[in-house]
Each structure stands twice: as C-alpha cells, then as structure tokens.
Kinemage of the C-alpha trace (Angstrom):
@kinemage 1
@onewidth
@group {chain A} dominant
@subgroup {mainchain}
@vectorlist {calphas} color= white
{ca unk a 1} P 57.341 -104.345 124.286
{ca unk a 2} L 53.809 -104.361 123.504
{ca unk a 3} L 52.157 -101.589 121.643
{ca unk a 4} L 48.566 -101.261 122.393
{ca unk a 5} L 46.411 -98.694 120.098
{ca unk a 6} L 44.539 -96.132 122.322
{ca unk a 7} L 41.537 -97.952 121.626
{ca unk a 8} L 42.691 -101.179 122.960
{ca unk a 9} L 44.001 -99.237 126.105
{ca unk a 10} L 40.622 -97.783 126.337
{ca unk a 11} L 39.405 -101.256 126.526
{ca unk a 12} L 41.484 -102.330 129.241
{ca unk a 13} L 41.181 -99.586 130.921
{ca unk a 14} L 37.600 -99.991 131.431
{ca unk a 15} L 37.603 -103.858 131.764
{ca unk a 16} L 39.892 -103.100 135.071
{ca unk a 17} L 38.054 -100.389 136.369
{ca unk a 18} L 34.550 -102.769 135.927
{ca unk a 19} L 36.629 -105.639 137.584
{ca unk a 20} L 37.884 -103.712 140.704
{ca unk a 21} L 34.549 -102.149 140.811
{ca unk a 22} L 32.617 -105.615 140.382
{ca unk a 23} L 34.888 -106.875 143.730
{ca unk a 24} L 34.486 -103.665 145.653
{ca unk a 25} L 38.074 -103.326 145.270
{ca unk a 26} L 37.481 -99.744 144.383
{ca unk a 27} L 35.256 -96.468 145.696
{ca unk a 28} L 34.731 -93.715 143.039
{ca unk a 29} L 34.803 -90.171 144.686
{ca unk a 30} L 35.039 -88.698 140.953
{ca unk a 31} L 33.259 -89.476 137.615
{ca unk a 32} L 33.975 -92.725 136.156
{ca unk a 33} L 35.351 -90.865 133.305
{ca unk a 34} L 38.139 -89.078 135.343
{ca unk a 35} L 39.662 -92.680 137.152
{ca unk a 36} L 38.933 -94.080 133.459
{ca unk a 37} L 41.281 -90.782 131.840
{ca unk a 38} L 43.928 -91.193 135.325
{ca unk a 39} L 44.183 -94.766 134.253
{ca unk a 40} L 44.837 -94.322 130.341
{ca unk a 41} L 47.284 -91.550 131.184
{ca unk a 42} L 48.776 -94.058 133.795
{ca unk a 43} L 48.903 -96.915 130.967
{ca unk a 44} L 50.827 -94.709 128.598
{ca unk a 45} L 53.355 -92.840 130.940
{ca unk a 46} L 54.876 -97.191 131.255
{ca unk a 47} L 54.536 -97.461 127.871
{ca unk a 48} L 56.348 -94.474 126.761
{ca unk a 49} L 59.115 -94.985 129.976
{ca unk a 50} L 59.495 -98.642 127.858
{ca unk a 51} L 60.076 -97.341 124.827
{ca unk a 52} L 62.374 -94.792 125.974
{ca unk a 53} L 64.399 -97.932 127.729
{ca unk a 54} L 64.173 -100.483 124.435
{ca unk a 55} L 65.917 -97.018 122.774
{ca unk a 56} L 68.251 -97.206 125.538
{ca unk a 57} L 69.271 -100.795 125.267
{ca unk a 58} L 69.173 -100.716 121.121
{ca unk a 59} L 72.229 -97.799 121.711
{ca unk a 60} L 73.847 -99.823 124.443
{ca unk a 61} L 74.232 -102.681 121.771
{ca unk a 62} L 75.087 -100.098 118.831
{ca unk a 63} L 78.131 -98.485 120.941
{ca unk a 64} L 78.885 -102.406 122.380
{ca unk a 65} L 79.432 -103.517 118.465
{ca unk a 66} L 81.777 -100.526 117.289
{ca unk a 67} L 83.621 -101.119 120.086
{ca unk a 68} L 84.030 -104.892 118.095
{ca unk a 69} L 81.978 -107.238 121.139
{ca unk a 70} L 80.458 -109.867 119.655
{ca unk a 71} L 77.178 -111.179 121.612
{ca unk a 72} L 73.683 -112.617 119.873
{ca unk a 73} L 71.506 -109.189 119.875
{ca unk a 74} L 68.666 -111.062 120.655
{ca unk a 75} L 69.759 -112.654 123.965
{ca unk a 76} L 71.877 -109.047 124.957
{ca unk a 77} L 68.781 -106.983 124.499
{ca unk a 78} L 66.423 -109.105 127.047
{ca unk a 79} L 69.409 -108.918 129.471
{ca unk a 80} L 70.461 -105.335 129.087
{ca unk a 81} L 66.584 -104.356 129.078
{ca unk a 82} L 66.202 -106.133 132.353
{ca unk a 83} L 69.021 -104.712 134.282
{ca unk a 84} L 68.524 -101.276 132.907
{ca unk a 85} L 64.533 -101.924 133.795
{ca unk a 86} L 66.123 -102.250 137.411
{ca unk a 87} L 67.771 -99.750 137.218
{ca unk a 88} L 65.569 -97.064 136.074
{ca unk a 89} L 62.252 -98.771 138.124
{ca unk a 90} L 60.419 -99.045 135.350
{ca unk a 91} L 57.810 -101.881 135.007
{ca unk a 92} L 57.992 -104.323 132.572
C-alpha cells in the first residue's frame, strides 16, 4: 500500500487538477478549492478502503496458519489482496 502524508496528497491533488486543467480536460463550475477538497477526500476514501482490505488479508493469513496451512506470507498476501480487491471493487 502506499501511505501518502496529507501534504503529499495535497500535492498531487493539485498537480492533477493543473494537468486536466492545462489540457482542457476539465471545466470548474465551483472554486478551485472545492474540486481541490472533493479530490483529497476522494484520494483518502481508496486509501482508507486499502487499508481496511491489507487488514482483511493480514486476518485471512492469521486464521489460514492456526488452521496449520503452510504458504510463504509474502506471495499469499499479494494473491489474497488481489482477489479480495476484486471482490470488494476497490482500486489498487
């Protein structure tokens, strides 16, 4: 997962909005500050819905070893996080 700081979301946030804006990808009907806000808020709703899925996977694996599987966590948790990703639509 990656964990951006709300500065560096800021950042992006604004480097998007100044690209589509650049390209006339994008019409503001609202202050720049309200599509920049909708767009941070966007950023972290995914990045929370990850986390809550890498919590998912990481008790997935727990309950798969007491139940005595053996696997290499490493290569389980991409898989599981994928198919569970499919699962709940949420964008990696």
């Amino acid at each position: 997962m990656m964990k951006l700081s709300a500065s560096q979301i800021q950042r992006l946030s604004e480097k998007i909005l100044k690209e589509w804006k650049s390209n006339n990808l994008i019409t503001l009907k609202v202050e720049e500050s309200k599509v920049l806000q909708a767009m941070k808020d966007a950023i972290n709703v995914e990045l929370q819905a990850e986390i809550a899925l890498e919590k998912d996977v990481h008790a997935l694996m727990d309950n798969m070893e007491r139940e005595g599987q053996e696997f290499q966590r490493g290569k389980m948790f991409s898989l599981l996080k994928n198919k569970l990703a499919k699962e709940k639509k949420v964008i990696l």
